[in-house]
N, CA, C and O of each residue as an XYZ file, in Angstrom:
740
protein
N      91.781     38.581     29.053
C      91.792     37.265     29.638
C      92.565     36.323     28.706
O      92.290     36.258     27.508
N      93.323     35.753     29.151
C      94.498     34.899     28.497
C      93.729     33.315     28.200
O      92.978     32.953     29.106
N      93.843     32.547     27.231
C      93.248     31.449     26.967
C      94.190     30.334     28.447
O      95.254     30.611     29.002
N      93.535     29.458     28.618
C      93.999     28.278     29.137
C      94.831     27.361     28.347
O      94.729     26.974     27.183
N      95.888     27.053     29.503
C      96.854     26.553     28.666
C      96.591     24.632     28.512
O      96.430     23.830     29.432
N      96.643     24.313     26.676
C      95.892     23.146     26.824
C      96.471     21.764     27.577
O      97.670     21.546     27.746
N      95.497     20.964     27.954
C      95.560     19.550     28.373
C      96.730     18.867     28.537
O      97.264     18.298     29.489
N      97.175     19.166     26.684
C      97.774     18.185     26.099
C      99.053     18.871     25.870
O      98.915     20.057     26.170
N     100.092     18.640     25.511
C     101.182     19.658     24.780
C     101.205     19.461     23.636
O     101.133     20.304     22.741
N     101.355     17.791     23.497
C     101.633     16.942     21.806
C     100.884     15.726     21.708
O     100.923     14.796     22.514
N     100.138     15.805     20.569
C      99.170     14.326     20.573
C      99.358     13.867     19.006
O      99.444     14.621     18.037
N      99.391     12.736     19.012
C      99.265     12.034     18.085
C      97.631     11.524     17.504
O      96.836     10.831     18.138
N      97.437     12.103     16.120
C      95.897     11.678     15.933
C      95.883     10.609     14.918
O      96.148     10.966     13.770
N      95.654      9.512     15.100
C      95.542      8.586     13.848
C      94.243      8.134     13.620
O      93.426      7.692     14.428
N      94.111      8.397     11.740
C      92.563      8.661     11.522
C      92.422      7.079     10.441
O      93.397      6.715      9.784
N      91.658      6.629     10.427
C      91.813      5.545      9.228
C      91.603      6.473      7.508
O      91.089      7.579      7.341
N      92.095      5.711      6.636
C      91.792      6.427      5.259
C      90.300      6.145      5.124
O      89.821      6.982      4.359
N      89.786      5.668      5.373
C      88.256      5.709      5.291
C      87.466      7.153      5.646
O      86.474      7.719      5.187
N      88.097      7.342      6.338
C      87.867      8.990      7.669
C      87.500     10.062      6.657
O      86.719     10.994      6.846
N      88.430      9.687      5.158
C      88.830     10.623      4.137
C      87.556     10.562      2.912
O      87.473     11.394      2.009
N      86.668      9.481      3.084
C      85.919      9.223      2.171
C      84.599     10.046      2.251
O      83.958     10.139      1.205
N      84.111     10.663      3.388
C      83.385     11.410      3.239
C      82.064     10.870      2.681
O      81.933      9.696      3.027
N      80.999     11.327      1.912
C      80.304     10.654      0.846
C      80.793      9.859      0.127
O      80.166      8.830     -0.122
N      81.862     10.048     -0.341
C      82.858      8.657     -1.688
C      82.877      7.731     -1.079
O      82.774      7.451      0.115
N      83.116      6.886     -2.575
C      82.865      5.429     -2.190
C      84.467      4.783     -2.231
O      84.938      3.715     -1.840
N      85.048      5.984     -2.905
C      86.792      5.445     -3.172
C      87.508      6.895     -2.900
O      86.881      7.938     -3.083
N      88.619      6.884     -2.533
C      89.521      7.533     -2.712
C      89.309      8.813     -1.953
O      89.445      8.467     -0.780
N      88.896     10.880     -1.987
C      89.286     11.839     -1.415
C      88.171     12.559     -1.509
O      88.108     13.440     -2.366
N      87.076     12.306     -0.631
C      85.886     13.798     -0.412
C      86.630     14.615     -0.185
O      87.464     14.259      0.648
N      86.802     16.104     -0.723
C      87.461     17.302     -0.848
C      86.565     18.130      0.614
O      87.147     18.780      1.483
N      85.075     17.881      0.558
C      84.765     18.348      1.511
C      84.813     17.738      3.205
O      84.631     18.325      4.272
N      85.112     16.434      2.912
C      85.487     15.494      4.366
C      87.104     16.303      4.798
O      87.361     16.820      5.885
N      87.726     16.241      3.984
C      89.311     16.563      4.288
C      89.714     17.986      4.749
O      90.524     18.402      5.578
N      88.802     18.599      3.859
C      88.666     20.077      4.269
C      88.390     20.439      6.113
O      89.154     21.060      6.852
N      87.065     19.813      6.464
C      86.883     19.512      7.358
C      87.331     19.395      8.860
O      87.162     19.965      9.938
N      88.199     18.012      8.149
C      89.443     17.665      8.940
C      90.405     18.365      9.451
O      90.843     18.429     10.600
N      90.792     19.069      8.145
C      92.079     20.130      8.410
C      91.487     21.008      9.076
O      92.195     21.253     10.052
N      90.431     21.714      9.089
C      90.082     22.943      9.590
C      90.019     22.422     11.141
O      90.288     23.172     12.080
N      89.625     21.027     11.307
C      89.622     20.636     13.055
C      90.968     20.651     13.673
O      91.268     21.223     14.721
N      91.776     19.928     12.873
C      93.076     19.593     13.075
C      93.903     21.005     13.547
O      94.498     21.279     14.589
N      93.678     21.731     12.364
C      94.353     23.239     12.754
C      93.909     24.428     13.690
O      94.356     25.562     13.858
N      92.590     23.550     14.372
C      91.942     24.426     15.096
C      92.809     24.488     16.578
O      93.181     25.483     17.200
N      93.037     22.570     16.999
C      93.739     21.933     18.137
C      95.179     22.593     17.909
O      95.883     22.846     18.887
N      95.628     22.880     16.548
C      97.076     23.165     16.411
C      97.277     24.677     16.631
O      98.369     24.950     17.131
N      96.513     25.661     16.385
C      95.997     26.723     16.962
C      95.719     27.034     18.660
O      95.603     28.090     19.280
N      95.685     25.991     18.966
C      95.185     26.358     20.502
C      96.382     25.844     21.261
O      96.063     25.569     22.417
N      97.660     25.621     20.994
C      98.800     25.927     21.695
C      99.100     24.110     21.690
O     100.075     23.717     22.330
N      98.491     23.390     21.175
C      98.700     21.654     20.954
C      99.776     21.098     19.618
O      99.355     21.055     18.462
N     100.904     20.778     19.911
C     101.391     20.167     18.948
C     100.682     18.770     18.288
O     100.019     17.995     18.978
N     100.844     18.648     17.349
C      99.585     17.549     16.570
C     100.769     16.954     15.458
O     101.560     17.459     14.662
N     100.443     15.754     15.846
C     101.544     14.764     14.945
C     100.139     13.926     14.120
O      99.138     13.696     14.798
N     100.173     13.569     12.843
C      98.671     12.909     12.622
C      99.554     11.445     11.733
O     100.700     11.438     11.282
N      98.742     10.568     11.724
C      99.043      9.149     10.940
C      97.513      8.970     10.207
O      96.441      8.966     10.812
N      97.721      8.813      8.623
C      96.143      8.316      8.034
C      96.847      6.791      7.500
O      97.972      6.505      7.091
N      95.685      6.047      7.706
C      96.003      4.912      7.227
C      95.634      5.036      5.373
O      95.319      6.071      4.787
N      95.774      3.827      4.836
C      95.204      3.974      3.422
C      94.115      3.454      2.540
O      93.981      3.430      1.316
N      93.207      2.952      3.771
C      92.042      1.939      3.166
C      91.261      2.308      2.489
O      90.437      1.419      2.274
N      90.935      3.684      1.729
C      90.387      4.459      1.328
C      90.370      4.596     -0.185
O      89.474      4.764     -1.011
N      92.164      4.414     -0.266
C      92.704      4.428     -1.850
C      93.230      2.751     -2.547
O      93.330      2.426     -3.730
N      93.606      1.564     -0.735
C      94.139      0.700     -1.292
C      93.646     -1.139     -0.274
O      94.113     -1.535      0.794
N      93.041     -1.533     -0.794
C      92.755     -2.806      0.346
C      93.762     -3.472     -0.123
O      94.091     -3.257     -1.290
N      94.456     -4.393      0.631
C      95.441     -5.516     -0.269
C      94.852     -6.883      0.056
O      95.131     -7.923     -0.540
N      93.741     -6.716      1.388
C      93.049     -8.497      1.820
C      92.765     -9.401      0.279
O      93.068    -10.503     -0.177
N      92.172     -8.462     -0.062
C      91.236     -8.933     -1.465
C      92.323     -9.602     -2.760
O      92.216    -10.609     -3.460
N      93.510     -8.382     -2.672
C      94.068     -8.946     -3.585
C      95.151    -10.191     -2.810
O      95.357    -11.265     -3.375
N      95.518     -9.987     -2.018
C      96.234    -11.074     -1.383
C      95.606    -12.554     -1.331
O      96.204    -13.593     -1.612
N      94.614    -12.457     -1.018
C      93.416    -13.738     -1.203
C      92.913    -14.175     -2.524
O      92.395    -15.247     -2.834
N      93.085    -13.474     -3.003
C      93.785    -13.848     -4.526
C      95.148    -14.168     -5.097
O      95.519    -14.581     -6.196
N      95.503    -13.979     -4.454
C      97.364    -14.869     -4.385
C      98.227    -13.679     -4.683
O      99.306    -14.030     -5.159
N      98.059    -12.078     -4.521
C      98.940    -10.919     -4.438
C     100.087    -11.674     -2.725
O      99.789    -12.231     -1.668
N     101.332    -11.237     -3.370
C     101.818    -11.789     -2.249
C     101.849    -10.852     -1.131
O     101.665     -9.733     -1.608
N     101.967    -10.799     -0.112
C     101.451    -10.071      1.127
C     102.509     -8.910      1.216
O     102.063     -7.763      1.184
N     104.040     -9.117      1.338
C     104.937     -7.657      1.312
C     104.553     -6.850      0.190
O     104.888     -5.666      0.244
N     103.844     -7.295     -0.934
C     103.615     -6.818     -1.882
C     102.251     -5.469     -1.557
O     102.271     -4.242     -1.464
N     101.489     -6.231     -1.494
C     100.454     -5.712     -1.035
C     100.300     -4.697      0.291
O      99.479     -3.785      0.389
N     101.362     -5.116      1.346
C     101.400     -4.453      2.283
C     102.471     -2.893      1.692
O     102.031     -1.854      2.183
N     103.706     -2.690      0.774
C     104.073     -2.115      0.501
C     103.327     -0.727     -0.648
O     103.630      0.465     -0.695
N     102.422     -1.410     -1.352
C     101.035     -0.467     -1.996
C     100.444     -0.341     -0.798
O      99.654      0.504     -1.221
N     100.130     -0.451      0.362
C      99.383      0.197      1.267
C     100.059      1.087      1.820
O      99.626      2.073      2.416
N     101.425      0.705      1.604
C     102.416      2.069      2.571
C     102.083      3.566      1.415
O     101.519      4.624      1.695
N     102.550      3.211      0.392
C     102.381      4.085     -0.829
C     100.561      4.899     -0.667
O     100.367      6.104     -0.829
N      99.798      4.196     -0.432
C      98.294      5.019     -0.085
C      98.305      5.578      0.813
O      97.552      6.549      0.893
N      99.019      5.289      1.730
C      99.144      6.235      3.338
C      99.814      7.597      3.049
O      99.664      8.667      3.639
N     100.743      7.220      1.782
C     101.937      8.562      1.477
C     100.875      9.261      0.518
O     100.766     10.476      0.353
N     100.355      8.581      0.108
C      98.876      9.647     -1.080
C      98.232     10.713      0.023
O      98.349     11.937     -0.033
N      97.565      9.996      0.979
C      96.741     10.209      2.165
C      97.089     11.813      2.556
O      96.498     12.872      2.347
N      98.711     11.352      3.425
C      99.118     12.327      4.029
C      99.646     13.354      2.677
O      99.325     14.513      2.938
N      99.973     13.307      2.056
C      99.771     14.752      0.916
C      98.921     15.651      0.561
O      98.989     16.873      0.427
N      97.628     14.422      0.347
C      96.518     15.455      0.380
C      96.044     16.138      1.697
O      95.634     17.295      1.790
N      96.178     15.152      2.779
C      95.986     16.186      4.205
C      97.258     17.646      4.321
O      97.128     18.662      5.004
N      98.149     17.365      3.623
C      99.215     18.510      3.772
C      98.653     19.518      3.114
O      98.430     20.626      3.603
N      98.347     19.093      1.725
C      97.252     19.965      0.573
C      96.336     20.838      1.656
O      96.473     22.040      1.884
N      95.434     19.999      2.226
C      94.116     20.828      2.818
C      94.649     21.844      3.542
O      94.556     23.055      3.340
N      95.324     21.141      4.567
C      96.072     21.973      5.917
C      96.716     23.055      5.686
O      96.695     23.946      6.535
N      97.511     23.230      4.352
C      98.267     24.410      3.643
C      96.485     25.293      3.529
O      96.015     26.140      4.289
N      95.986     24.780      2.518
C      94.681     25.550      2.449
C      93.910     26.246      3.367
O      93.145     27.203      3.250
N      94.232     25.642      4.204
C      93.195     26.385      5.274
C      94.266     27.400      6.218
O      93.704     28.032      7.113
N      95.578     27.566      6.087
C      96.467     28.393      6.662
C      97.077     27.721      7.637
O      97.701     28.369      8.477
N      97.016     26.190      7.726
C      98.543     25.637      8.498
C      99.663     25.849      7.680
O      99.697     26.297      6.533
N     101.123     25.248      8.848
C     101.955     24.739      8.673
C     101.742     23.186      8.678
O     101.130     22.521      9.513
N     102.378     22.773      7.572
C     102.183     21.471      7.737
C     103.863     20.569      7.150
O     104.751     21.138      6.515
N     103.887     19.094      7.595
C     104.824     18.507      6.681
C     104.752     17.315      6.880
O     104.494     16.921      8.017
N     104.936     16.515      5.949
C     105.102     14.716      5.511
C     106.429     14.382      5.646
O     107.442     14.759      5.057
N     106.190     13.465      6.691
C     107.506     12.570      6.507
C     106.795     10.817      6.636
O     105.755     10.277      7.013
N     107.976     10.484      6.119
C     107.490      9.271      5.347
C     108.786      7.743      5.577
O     109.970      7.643      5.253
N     107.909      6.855      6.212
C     109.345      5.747      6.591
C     109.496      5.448      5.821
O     110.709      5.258      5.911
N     109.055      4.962      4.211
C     110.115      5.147      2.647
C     110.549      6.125      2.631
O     110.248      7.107      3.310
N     111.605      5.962      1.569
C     112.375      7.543      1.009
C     111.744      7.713     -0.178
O     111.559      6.802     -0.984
N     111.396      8.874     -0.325
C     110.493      9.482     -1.015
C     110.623     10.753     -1.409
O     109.708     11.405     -1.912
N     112.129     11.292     -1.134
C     112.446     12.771     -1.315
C     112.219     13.389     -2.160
O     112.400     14.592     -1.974
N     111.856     13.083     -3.137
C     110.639     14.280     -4.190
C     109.485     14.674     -4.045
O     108.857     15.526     -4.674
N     109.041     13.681     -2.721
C     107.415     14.303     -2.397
C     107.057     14.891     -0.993
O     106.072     15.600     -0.788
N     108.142     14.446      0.123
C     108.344     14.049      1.472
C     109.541     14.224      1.936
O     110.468     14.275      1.128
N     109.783     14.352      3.287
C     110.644     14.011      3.928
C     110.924     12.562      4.589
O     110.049     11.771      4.942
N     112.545     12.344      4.699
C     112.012     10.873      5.255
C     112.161     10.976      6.564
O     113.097     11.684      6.937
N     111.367     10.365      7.529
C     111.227     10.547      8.932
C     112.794     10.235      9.587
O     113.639      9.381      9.319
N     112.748     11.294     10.520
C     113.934     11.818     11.308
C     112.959     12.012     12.611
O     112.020     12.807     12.645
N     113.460     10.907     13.961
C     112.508     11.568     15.074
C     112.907     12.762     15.142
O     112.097     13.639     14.843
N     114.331     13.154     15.572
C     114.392     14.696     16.130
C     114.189     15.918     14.800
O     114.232     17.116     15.081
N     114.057     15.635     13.943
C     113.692     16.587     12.979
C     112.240     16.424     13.288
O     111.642     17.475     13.516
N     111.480     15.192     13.349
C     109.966     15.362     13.379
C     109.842     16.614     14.829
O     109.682     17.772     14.444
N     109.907     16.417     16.346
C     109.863     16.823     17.409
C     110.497     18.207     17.012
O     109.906     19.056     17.681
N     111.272     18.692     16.359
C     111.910     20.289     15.725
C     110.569     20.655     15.063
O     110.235     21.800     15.365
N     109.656     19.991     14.207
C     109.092     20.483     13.362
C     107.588     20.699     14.178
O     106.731     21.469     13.745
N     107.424     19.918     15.386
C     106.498     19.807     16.080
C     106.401     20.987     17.164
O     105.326     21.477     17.513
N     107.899     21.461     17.747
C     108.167     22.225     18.518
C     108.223     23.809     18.137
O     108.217     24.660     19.027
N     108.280     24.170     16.659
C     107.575     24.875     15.813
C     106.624     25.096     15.168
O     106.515     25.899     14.240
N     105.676     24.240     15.708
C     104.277     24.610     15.745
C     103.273     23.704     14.276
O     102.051     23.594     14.177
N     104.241     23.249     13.431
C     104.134     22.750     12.679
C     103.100     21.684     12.447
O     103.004     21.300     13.613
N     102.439     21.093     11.921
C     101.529     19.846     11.947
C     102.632     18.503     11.089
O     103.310     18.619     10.068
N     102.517     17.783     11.630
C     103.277     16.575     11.355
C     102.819     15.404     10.823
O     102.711     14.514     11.666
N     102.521     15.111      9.742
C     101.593     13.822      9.028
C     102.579     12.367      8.818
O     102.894     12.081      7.663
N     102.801     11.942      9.359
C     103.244     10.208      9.162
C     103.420      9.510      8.764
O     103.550      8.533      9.502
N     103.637      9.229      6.967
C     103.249      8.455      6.132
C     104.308      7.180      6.018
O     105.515      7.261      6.248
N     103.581      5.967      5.606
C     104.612      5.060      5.393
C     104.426      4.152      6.203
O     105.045      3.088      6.185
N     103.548      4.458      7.016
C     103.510      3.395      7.863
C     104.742      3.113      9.004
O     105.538      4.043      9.133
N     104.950      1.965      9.800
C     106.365      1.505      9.856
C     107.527      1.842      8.830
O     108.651      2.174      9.209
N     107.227      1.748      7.738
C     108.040      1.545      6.637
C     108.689     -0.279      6.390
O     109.689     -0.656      5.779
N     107.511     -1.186      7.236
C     107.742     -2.496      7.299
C     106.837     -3.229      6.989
O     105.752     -2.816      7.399
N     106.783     -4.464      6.250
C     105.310     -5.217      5.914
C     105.045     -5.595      6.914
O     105.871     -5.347      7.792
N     103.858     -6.337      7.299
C     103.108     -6.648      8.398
C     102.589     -5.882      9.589
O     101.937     -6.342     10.526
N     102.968     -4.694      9.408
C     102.603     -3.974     10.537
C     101.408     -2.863      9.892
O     101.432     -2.222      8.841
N     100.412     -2.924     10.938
C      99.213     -2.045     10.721
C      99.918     -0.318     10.757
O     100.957     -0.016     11.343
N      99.123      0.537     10.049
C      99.005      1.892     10.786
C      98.551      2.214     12.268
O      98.864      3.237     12.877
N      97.809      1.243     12.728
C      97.652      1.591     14.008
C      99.307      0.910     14.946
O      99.878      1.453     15.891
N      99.484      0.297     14.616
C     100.832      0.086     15.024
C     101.981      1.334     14.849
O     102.721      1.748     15.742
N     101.936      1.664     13.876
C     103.065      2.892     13.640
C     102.612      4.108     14.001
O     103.371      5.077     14.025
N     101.118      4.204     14.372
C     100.571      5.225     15.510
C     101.081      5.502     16.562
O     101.369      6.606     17.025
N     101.265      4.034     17.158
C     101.675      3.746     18.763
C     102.936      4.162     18.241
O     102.900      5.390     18.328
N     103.987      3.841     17.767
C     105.218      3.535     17.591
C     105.723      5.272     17.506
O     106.722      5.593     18.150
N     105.057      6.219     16.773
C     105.172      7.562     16.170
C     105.053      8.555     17.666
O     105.838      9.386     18.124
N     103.951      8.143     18.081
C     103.452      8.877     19.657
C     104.428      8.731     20.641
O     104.755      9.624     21.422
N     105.083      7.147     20.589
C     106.589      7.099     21.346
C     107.618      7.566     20.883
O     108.553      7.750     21.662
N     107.737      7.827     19.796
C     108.980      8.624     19.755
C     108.996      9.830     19.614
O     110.152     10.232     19.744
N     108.306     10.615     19.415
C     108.035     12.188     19.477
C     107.570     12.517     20.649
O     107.206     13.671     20.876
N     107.510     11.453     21.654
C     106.793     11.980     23.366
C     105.688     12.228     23.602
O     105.531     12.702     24.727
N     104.557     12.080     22.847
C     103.512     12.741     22.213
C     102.357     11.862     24.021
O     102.142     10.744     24.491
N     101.989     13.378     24.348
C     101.278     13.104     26.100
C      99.913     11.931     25.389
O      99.637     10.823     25.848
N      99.386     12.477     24.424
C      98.066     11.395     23.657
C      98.082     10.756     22.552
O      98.332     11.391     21.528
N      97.897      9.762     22.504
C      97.579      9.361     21.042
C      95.588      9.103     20.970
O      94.822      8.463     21.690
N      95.451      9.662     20.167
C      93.714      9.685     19.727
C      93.246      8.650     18.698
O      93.733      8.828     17.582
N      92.627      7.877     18.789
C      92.250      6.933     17.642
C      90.839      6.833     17.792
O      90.232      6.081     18.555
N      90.419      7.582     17.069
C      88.765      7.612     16.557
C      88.447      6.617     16.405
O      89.360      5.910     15.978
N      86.710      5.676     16.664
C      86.237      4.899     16.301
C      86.263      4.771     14.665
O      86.072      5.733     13.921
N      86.529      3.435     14.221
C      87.138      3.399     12.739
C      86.096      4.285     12.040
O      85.108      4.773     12.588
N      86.448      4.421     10.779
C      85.483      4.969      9.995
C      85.267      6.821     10.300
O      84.829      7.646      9.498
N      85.665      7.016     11.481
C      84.509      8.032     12.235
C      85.013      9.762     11.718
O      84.240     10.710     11.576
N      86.422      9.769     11.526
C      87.130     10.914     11.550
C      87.092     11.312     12.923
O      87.498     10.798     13.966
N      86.300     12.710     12.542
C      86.391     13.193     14.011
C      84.803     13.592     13.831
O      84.332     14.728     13.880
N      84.329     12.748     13.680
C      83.137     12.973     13.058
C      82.173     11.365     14.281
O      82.822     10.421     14.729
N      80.810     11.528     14.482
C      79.518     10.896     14.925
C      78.582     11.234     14.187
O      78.527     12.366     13.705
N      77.651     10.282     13.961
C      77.783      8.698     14.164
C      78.920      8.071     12.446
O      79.724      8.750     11.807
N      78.631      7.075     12.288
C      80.002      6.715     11.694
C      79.710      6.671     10.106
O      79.157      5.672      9.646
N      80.011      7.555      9.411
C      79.707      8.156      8.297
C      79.431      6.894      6.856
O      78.873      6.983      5.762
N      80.036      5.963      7.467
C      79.456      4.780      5.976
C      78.173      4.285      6.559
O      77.531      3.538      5.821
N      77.681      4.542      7.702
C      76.495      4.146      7.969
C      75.218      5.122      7.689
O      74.037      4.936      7.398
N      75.815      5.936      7.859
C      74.754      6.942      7.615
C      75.080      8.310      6.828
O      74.355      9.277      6.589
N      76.356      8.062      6.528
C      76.810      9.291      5.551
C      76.070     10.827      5.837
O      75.870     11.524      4.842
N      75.772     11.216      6.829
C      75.114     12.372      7.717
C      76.060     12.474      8.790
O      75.425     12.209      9.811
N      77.578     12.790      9.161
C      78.210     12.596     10.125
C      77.506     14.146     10.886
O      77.050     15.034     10.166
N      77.522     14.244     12.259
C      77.638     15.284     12.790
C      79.339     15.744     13.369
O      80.082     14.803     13.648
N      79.764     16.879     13.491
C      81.022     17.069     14.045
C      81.115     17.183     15.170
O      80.209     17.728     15.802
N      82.403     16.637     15.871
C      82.791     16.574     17.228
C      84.454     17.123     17.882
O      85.534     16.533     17.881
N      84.263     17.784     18.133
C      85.705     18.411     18.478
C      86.933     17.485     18.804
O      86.868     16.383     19.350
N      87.791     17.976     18.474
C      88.931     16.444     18.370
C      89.245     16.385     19.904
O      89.986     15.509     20.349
């Protein structure tokens, strides 16, 4: 019996960096991310191309310092840089657990990343590949959930998924109760 062919073809998943904190109070639960990847590569396994965007609130707030007189491109440009942390270590996990994976990134960043190319992204997607987002826009003022939307349109992507903040892919919402149960993406 042949599996069903899925839903979706190509979806875009954008997770907040919080998603990544797991128990931590800063920065990379090893066992939240792990997690992740193993969900992520499960959907990428089942015949779904998967483009993902993490935001960086996890490793970088800039409100705080901006409201303190950090000037705002400033601050918004260290948030692009935490998104490019983000998606490395999700490349990290995803390698670990036996994806394909790759970072591209709207800075140039060619010692760590690729820099985003739509039709190289959609090549890398169409090979089965997992596709991580980093960089944001590569513009100040614009959210990650903005360069979600923006990423899902240009790779054609049939869904874009945006978890309740905080949540991963995870219920109920893990800074509340740090007991997430799992939920299939």
């Amino acid at each position: 019996m042949t599996e069903p062919a899925p839903k979706y073809r190509r979806i875009l998943l954008k997770l907040s960096g919080e998603a990544l904190l797991g128990d931590a109070d800063y920065g990379i639960d090893p066992d939240m991310i792990k997690r992740i990847a193993r969900e992520v590569m499960a959907a990428s396994d089942s015949g779904v191309e998967v483009g993902l965007v993490i935001g960086g609130g996890n490793i970088f707030r800039g409100a705080g310092l901006q409201a303190a007189g950090m000037d705002r491109v400033t601050g918004d440009h260290m948030g692009m840089l935490a998104t490019v942390m983000n998606a490395l270590a999700m490349q990290d996990a995803l390698e670990k657990v036996g994806a394909y994976a790759r970072v591209m990134s709207a800075l140039k960043i060619n010692e760590v990343c690729e820099d985003f190319i739509r039709r190289r992204a959609v090549r890398h997607l169409e090979k089965g590949r997992i596709v991580i987002f980093a960089a944001g826009t590569g513009n100040p003022f614009f959210t990650t959930d903005s360069a979600a939307a923006l990423r899902a349109v240009e790779i054609g992507a049939d869904l874009l998924l945006k978890p309740p903040r905080s949540t991963a892919c995870t219920t109920p919402t893990p800074r509340r109760t740090r007991t997430p149960s799992a939920s299939p993406i």
